[in-house]
C-alpha positions as CSV (number, residue, x, y, z in Angstrom):
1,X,-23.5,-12.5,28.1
2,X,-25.7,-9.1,27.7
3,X,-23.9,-6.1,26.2
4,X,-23.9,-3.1,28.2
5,X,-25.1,0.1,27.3
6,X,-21.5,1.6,26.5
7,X,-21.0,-1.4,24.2
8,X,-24.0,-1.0,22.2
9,X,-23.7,2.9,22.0
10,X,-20.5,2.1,20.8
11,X,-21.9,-0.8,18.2
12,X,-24.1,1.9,17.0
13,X,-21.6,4.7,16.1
14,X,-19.6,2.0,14.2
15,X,-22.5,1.3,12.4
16,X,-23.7,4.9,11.7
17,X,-19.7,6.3,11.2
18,X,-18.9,2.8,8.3
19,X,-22.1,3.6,6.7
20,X,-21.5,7.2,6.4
21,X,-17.7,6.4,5.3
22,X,-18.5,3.8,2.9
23,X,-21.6,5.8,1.4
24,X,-19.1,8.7,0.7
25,X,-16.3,6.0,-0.6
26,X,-18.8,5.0,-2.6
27,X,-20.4,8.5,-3.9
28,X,-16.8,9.3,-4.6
29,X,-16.4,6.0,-6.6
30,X,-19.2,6.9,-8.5
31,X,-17.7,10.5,-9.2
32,X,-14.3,9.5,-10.4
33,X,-16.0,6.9,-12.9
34,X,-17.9,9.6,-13.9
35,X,-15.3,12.2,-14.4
36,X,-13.0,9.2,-16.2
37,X,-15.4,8.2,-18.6
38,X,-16.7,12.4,-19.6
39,X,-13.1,13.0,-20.1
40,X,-12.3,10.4,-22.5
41,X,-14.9,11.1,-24.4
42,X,-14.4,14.8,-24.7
43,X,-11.0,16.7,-23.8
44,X,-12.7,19.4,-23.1
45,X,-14.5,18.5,-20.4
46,X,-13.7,20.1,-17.0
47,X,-14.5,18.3,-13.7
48,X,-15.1,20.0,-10.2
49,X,-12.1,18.2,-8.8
50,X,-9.9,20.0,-11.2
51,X,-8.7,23.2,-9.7
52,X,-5.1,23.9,-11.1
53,X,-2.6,22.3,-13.4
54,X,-1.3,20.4,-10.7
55,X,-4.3,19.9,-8.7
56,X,-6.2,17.7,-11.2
57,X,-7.9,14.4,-10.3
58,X,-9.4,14.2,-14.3
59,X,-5.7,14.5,-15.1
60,X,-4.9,11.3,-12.9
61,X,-8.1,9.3,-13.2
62,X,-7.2,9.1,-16.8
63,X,-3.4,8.2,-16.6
64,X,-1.8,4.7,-16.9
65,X,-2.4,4.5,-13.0
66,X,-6.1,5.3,-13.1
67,X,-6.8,1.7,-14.3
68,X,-6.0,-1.9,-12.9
69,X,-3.5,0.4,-10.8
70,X,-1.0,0.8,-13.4
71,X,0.1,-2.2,-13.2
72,X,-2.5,-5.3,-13.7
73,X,-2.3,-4.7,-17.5
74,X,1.3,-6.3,-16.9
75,X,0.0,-9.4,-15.8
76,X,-3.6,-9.6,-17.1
77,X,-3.3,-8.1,-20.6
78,X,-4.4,-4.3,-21.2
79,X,-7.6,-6.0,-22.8
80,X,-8.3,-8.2,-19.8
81,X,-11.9,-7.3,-17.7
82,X,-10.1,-7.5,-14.7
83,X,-8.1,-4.1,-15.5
84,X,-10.8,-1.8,-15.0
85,X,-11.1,1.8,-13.9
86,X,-9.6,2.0,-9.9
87,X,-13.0,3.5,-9.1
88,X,-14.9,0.4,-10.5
89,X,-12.6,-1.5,-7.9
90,X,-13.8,1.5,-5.0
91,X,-17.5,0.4,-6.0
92,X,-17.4,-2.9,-5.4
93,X,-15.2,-2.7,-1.9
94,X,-17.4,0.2,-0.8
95,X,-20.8,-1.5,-1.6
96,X,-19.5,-5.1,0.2
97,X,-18.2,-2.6,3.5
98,X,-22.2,-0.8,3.2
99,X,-23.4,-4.9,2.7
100,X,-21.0,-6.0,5.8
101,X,-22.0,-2.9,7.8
102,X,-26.1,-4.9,8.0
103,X,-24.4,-8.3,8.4
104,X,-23.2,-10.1,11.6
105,X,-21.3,-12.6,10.2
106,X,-17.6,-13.2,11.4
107,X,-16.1,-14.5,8.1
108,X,-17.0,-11.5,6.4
109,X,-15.8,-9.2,8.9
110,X,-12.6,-10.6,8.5
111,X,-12.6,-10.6,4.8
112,X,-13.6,-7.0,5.0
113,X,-10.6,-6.5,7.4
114,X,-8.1,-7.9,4.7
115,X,-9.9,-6.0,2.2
116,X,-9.0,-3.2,4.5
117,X,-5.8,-3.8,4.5
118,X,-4.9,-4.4,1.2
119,X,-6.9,-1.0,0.2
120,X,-5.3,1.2,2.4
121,X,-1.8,-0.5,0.8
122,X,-2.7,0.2,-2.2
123,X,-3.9,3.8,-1.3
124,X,-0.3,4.0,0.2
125,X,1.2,3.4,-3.7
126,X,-1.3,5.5,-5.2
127,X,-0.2,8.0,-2.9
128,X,3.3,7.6,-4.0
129,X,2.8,7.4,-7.3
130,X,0.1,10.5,-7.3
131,X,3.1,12.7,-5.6
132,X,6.3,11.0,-7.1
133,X,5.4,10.1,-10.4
134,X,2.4,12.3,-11.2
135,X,3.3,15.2,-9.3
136,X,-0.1,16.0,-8.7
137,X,-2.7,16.4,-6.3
138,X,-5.9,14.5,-6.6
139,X,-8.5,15.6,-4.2
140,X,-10.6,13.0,-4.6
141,X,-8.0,10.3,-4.8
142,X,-6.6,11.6,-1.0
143,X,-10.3,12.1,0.1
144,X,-10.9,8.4,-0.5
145,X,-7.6,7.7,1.3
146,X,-8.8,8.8,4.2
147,X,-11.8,7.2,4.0
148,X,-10.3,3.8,3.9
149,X,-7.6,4.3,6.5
150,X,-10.7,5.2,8.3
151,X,-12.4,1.8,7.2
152,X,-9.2,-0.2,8.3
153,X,-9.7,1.0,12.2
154,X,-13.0,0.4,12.2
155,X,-13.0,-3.1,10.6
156,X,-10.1,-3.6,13.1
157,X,-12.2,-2.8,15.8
158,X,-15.5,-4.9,14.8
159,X,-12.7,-7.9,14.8
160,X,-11.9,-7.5,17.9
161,X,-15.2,-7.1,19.5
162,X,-16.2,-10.5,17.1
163,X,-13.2,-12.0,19.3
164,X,-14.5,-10.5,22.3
165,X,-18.1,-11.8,22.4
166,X,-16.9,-15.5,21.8
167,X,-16.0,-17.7,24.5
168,X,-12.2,-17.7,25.3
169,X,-12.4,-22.0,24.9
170,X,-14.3,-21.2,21.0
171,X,-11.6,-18.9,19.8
172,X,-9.0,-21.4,20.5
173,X,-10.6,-24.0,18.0
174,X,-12.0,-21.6,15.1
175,X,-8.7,-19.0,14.9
């Protein structure tokens, strides 16, 4: 079956729009690790993010919720490596969307869906905590947000056209 023209103009902005997503998830990452690690080691520092008393993303990168989520010390252990910085966590799932976005591999298309969809539930708590429990606004923190609800529709949409392409008879037996 050839693609038509329409479907691989499409193909291409999904390409072009999860690498531009992911490389700004990513550049984001990078910031808020930054920004985390300059203000721990000097309280002085000011970041670029941090506009107001309550518009501070330093203030939350650096809170009990800016690692392991606020809550994987509770069942890892504060000392565990697997309660690292949150942005450690957006390097890792941004670099694997930029690694997907050059792969045409079904079984990590879906992984990078679930992926998706855990992210953007977590981003959902974040959110709650960051305006409930924090009462603060983190720029960054919302930017990224975005960026992975973003992510989650266009992961959802590569699925689909993965189940699209296969024959009807194949998708019975594999999903």
């Amino acid at each position: 079956m050839m693609a038509s023209k329409s479907t691989k103009q499409a193909g291409f902005w999904v390409v072009v729009s999860g690498l531009f997503l992911s490389l700004s998830g990513l550049t984001l990452s990078i910031y808020a690790n930054y920004v985390s690690k300059a203000k721990q080691s000097s309280t002085d520092y000011e970041a670029f993010c941090d506009i107001s008393e309550s518009i501070s993303c330093s203030k939350i990168f650096t809170s009990e919720y800016g690692a392991g989520f606020g809550f994987l010390h509770h069942i890892v252990g504060k000392d565990s490596p697997l309660n690292i910085s949150n942005s450690i966590f957006g390097i890792l799932f941004y670099s694997l969307q930029i690694v997907g976005i050059f792969q045409n591999n079904r079984l990590l298309n879906k992984i990078l869906l679930w992926l998706s969809v855990v992210t953007v539930l977590m981003c959902i708590y974040l959110g709650y905590v960051l305006a409930y429990i924090l009462h603060d606004f983190c720029v960054v923190c919302v930017t990224t947000y975005v960026i992975n609800f973003c992510l989650l529709i266009l992961n959802s949409y590569q699925n689909q056209q993965y189940n699209h392409q296969r024959p009807r008879k194949e998708r019975r037996k594999i999903d």
